[in-house]
C-alpha positions as CSV (number, residue, x, y, z in Angstrom):
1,X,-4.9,15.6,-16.5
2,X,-7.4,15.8,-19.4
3,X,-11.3,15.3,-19.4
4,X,-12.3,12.2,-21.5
5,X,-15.0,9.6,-21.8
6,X,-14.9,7.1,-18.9
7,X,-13.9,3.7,-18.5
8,X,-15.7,2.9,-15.6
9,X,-19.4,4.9,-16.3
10,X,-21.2,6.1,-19.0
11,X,-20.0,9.3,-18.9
12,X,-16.6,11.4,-18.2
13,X,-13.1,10.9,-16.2
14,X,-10.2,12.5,-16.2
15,X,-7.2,11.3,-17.5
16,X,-3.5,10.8,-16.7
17,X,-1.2,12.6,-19.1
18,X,1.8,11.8,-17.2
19,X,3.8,9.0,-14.9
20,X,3.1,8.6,-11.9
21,X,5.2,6.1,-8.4
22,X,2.6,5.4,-5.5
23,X,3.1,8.8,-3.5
24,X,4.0,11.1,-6.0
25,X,1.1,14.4,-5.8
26,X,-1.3,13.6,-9.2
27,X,-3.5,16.8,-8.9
28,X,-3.8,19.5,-6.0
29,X,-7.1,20.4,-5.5
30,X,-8.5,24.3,-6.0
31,X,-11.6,25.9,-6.3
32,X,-15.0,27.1,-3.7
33,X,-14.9,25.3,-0.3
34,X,-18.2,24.3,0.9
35,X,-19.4,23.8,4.5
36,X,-21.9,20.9,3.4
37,X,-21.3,18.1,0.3
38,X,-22.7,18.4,-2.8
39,X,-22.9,16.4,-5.6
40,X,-19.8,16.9,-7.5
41,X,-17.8,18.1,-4.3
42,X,-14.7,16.2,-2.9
43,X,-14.2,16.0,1.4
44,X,-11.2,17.9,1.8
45,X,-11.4,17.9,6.1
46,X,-14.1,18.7,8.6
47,X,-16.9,20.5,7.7
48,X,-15.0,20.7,4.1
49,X,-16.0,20.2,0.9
50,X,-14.4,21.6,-2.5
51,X,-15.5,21.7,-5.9
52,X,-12.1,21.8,-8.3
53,X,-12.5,21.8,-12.4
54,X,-11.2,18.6,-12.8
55,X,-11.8,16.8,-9.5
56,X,-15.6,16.7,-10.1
57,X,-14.9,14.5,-13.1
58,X,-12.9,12.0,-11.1
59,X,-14.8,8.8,-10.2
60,X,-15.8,6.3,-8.4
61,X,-13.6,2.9,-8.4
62,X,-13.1,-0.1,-5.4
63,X,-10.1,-0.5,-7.3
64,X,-8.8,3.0,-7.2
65,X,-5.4,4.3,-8.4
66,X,-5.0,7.3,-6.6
67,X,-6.5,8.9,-3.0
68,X,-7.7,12.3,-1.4
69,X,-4.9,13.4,1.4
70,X,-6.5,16.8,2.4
71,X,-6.0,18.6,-0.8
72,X,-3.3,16.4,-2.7
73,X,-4.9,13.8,-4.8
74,X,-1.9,11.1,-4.7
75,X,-0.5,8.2,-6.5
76,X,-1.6,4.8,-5.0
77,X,-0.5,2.5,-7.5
78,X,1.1,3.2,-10.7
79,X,0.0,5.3,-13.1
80,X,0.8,5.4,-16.7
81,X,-0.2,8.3,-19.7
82,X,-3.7,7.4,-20.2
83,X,-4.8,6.1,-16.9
84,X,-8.4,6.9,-15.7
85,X,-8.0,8.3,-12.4
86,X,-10.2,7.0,-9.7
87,X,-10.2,7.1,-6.0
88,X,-13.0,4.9,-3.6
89,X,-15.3,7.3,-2.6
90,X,-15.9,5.4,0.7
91,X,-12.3,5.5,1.6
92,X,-12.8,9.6,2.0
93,X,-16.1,10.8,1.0
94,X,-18.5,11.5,4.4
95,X,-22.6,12.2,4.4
96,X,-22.2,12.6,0.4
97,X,-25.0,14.1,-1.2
98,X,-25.7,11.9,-3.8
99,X,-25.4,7.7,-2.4
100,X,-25.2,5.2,-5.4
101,X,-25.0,1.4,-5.7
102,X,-22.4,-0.2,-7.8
103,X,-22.6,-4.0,-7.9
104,X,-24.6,-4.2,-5.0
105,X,-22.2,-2.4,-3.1
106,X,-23.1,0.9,-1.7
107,X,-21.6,4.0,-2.5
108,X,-22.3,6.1,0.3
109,X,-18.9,7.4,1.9
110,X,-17.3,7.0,5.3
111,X,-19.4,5.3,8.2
112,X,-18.4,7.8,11.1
């Protein structure tokens, strides 16, 4: 994966520089594990929150191409060299820090 300017915000992603089948492991997550969210962090489990190099440059999408299984980031659809990789922060994301509206659609993680 490779930092470069975003498809889907004004800003950065991170890029595919591989192939990937729905399933197949995209990223595994490393890096400080935080008790409480923060802006840039990913929900890794309870209580779990980590902050990885290349994760925090991962965005938003309600059309996502991969997800967050614990630490694995994983192929949901597939993806090709190039790819922006995005994952629906509602689908995993609980009591983020940082809420957004995209579309009029809010951003705001899981409703537990």
């Amino acid at each position: 994966m490779e930092i470069g300017e975003s498809t889907q915000i004004n800003g950065k992603g991170i890029f595919s520089t591989g192939y990937y089948k729905p399933g197949e492991i995209v990223h595994v997550l490393t890096g400080n594990i935080f008790g409480k969210p923060t802006r840039e962090s990913i929900h890794i489990g309870n209580n779990k929150h980590i902050y990885d190099e290349l994760g925090i440059f991962i965005n938003h999408s309600f059309t996502p191409n991969v997800c967050i299984d614990s630490i694995e980031i994983k192929a949901i659809s597939e993806i090709q060299v190039g790819d922006e990789i995005t994952f629906n922060y509602n689908d995993s994301e609980i009591n983020m820090a940082a809420p957004f509206v995209v579309n009029s659609k809010t951003v705001s993680g899981k409703t537990v």
